[in-house]
GUKEDO-338889 format. One record per residue (C-alpha): residue in one letter; x, y, z. Coordinates in pm, whole numbers, padded with zeros to 5 digits, always signed. Example, Ala and Ser with C-alpha at 12.3 -4.5 7.8 and 13.67 -1.06 7.14 Angstrom:
2
A+01230-00450+00780S+01367-00106+00714
//
This chain:
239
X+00000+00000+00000X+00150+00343-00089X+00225+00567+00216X+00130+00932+00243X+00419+01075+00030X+00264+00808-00271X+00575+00565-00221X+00514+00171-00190X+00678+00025+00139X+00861-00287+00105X+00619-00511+00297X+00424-00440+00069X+00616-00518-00225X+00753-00866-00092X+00373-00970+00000X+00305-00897-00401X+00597-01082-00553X+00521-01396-00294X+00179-01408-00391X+00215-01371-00796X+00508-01671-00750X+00216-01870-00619X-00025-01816-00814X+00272-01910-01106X+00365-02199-00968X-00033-02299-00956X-00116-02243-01276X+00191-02406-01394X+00102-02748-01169X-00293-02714-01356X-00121-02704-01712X+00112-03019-01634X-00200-03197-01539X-00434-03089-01821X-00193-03222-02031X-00105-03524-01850X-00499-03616-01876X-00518-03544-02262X-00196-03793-02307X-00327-04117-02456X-00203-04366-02253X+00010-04664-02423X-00114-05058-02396X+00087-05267-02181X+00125-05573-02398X+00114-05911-02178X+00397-06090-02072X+00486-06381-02216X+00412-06662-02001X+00652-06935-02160X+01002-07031-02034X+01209-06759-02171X+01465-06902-02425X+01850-06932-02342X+02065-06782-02589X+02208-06998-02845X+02568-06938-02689X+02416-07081-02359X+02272-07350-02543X+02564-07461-02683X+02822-07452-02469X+03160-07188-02482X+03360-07320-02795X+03716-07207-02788X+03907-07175-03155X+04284-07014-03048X+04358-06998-03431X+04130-06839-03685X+03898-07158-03841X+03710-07189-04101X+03323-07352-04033X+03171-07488-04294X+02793-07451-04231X+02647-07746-04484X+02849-08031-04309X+02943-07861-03971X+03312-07908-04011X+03526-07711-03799X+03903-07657-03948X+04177-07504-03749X+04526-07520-03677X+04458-07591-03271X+04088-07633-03165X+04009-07676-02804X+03622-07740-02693X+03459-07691-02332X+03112-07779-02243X+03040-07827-02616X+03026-08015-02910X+03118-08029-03275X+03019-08245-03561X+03376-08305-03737X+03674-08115-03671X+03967-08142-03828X+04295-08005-03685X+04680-08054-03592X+04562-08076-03200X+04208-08138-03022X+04166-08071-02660X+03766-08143-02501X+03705-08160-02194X+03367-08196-02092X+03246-08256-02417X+03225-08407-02715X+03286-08465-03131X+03124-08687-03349X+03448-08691-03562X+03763-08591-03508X+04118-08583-03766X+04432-08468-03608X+04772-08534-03495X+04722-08488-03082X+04361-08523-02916X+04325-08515-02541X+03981-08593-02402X+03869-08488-02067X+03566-08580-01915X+03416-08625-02246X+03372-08822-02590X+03456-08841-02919X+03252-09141-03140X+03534-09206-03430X+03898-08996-03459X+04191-09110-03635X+04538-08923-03478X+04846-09009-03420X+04848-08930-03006X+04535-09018-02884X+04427-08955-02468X+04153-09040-02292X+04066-08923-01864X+03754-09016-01752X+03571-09018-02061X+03459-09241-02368X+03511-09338-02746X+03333-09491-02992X+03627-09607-03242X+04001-09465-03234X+04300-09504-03512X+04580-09375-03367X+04954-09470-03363X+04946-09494-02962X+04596-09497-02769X+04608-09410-02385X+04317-09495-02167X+04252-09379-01802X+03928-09485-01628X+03750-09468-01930X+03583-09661-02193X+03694-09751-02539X+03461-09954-02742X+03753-10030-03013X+04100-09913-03140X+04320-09979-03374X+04681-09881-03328X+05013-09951-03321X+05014-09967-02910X+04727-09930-02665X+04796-09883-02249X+04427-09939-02106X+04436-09847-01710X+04133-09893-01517X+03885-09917-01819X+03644-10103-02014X+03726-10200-02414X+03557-10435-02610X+03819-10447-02902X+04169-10390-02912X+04423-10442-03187X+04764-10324-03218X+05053-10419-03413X+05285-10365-03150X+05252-10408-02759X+04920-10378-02606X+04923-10353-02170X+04646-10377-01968X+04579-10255-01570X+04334-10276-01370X+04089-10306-01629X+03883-10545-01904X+03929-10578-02230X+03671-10848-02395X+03889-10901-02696X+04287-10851-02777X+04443-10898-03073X+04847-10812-03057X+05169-10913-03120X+05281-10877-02700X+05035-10832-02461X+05114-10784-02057X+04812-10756-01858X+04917-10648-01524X+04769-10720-01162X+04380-10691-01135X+04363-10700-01510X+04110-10934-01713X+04083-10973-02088X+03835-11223-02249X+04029-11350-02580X+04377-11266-02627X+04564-11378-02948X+04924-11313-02943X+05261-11420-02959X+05356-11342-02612X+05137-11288-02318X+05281-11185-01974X+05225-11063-01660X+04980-11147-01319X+04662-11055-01489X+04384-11365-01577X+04245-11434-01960X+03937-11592-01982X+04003-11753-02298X+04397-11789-02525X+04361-11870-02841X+04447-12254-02793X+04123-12257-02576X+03934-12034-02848X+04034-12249-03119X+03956-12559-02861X+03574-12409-02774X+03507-12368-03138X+03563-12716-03266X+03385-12859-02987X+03067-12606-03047X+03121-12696-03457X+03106-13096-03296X+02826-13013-03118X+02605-12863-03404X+02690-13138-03648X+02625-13413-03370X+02241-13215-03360X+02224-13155-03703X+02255-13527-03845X+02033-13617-03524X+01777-13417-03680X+01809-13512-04054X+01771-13896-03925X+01494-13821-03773
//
């Protein structure tokens, strides 16, 4: 309010400001809203209720390549200098060294594979190792074989300790420990305490292990089953 000389007093001109900042800050809040309430409002669409899908990487497993490789996406064949597989898989790979380990390989070509914990169904190397895990069919200069299982190989030595094989063959010397083998086919073969092997035909056999069946006894049980069969054979014909 001005005084008596027409001047305004500063109460009077702080009340004024406070109350126009106010009635700004009022009609500011009413605009926000208007236009809040005019917004359309966007549709929620519903969440997918099916088990969310793993990414293919997951899926798959982390496949290490060290050296650049080339895939070939029609077959699946993985070529590289030095390939090395964890938690995965590949359909062929062909390479100068495999290493798996908790894994596996349909196919493998290469100079070294080691197998950990894993498989491999047919390879053909020159080194070939196998710890705690299994394999299908190996050709390999010299097979090694720890606690795992080996259906049959083909080399030019085999060491088999504390596994299962159905089939070995070697040129060379073929040792067995604590383990089975159903058949051996060698030119030595040493099967060491707590070994077993079904059939063995060899040269020389050695060591504190027990065979089921030499090849004396194989040759033996065959002409007495062929006896046998004839014996029910004619039987029958007469009759």
């Amino acid at each position: 309010m001005p005084d008596t000389n027409g001047r305004t007093s500063p109460d009077t001109l702080a009340t004024a400001e406070t109350q126009a900042a106010v009635e700004a800050v009022v009609e500011a809040e009413t605009i926000d809203a208007a236009a809040v309430a005019a917004k359309p409002r966007r549709r929620r669409s519903p969440k997918a209720t099916g088990p969310k899908a793993e990414p293919r990487a997951a899926r798959r497993g982390p496949v290490r390549v060290p050296v650049m490789a080339v895939a070939d996406q029609a077959d699946q064949v993985v070529r590289a200098e030095s390939v090395s597989i964890t938690q995965g898989g590949a359909e062929r790979v062909e390479a100068t060294s495999v290493s798996i380990v908790q894994g596996g390989i349909g196919e493998a070509h290469a100079d070294r594979i080691d197998v950990r914990m894993g498989g491999i169904g047919r390879a053909e190397a020159r080194e070939i190792s196998v710890v705690q895990g299994g394999w299908g069919v190996a050709r390999a200069d010299h097979v090694q074989v720890s606690q795992g299982l080996l259906w049959a190989a083909l080399a030019e030595r085999v060491e088999l300790r504390q596994g299962i094989s159905r089939f070995l063959v070697a040129r060379g010397p073929v040792r067995i420990e604590q383990s089975f083998a159903r058949t051996v086919v060698a030119q030595d073969v040493e099967i060491g305490e707590r070994g077993y092997a079904g059939l063995v035909i060899a040269r020389r056999v050695s060591g504190d292990g027990r065979i089921l069946l030499d090849w004396r006894a194989g040759l033996a049980l065959g002409a007495a089953f062929a006896l046998v069969w004839a014996l029910i054979r004619g039987g029958r014909q007469r009759g």
